[in-house]
N, C-alpha and C positions, 0 to 999 in steps of 0.2 A: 504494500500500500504506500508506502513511503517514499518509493521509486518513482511510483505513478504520479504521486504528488507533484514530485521535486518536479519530473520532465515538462510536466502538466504547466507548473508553473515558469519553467523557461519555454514553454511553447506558448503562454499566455505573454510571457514581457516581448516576443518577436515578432508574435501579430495578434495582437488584444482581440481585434473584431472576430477574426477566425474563432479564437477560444474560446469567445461568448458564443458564438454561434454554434459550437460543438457541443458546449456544455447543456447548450438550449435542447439541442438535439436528442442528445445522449439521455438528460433528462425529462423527456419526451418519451422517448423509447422507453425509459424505465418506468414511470409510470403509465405507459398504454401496456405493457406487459401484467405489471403485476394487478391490474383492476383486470384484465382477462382471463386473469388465472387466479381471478377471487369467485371461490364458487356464490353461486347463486342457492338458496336454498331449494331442496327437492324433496318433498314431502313424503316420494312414494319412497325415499329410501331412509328414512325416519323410522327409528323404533318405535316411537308412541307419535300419536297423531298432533300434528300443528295445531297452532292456537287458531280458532276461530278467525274467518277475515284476511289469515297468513298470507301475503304477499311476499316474494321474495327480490331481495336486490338492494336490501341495508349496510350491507358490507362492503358492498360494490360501491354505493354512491358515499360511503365514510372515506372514502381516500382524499385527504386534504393535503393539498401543496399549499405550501407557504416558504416564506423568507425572512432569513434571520432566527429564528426558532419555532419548533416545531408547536402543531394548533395540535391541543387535548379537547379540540370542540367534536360533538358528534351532531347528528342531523338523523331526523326520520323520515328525510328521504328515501327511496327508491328509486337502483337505477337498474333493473335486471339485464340491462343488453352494454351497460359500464360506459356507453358513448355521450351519455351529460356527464358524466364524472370526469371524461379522458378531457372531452371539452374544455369544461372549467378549468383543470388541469393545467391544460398546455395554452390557454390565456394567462394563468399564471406567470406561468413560465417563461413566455414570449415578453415578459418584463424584466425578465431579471438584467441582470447592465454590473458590471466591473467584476468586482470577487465577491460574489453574495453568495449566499451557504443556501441550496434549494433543500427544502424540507417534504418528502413525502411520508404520510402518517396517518393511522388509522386507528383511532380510541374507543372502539366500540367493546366491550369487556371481551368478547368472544372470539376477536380478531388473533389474541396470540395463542387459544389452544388452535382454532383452523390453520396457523400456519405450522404448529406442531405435533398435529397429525389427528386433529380431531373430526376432519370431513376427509377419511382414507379414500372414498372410492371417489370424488371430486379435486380432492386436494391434497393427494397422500404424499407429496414433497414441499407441502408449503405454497406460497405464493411469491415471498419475497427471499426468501432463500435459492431456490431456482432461477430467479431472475438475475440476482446478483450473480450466480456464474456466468450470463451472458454480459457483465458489463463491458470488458475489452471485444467482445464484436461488434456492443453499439459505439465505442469508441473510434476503431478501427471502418466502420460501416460509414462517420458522422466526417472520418478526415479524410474517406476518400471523398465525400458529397461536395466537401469544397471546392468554390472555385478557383479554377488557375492558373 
């Protein structure tokens, strides 16, 4: 991680726009990733029957980007298909400008048994654990896109 960093930040002091635009990038990727690979709840595969009303797609639409530190806010929203979440998202994101620290985060209580292994036949490696081993391809994916 430290490597990554250092290079990260001499490829930021040689072309700043480039870096922000990578970073935009990259962090894009990884939040359209892990809202994809946030299960949605599925009723027929429940031991005991949902609550009356049960919709599902609260976990999906709790993924908050922010800047500067992370949001412990939740929402009772729904977003079963995850494309208003990725939306809001990467407007976020498409702000961010110098060396700001992007925040993706999900405070709903149940967020960190599902990503350790609480929705097996949905989610049996997590969500954001999976994702994170794709980081150096969205990295490597975001410095071919550039222009040159």
């Amino acid at each position: 991680m430290t490597t990554f960093t250092l290079s990260l930040a001499e490829f930021a002091r040689a072309a700043p726009e480039q870096a922000r635009a990578v970073v935009r990038k990259v962090s894009i990727d990884l939040l359209t990733r892990v809202v994809q690979r946030t299960p949605v709840g599925n009723p027929t595969l429940w031991k005991s029957k949902p609550p009356a009303g049960y919709v599902g797609g609260r976990l999906r639409a709790n993924w908050q980007t922010t800047f500067g530190a992370p949001s412990f806010a939740t929402t009772a929203e729904r977003d079963a298909s995850g494309t208003a979440t990725i939306m809001r998202g990467a407007r976020t994101i498409q702000r961010a400008y110098g060396e700001m620290d992007i925040y993706i985060t999900n405070s709903l209580p149940y967020a960190i048994p599902v990503e350790y292994g609480h929705s097996q036949r949905q989610a049996p490696g997590g969500m954001v654990r999976i994702t994170v081993t794709e980081f150096q391809t969205f990295v490597d994916s975001a410095v071919r896109g550039l222009p040159k």
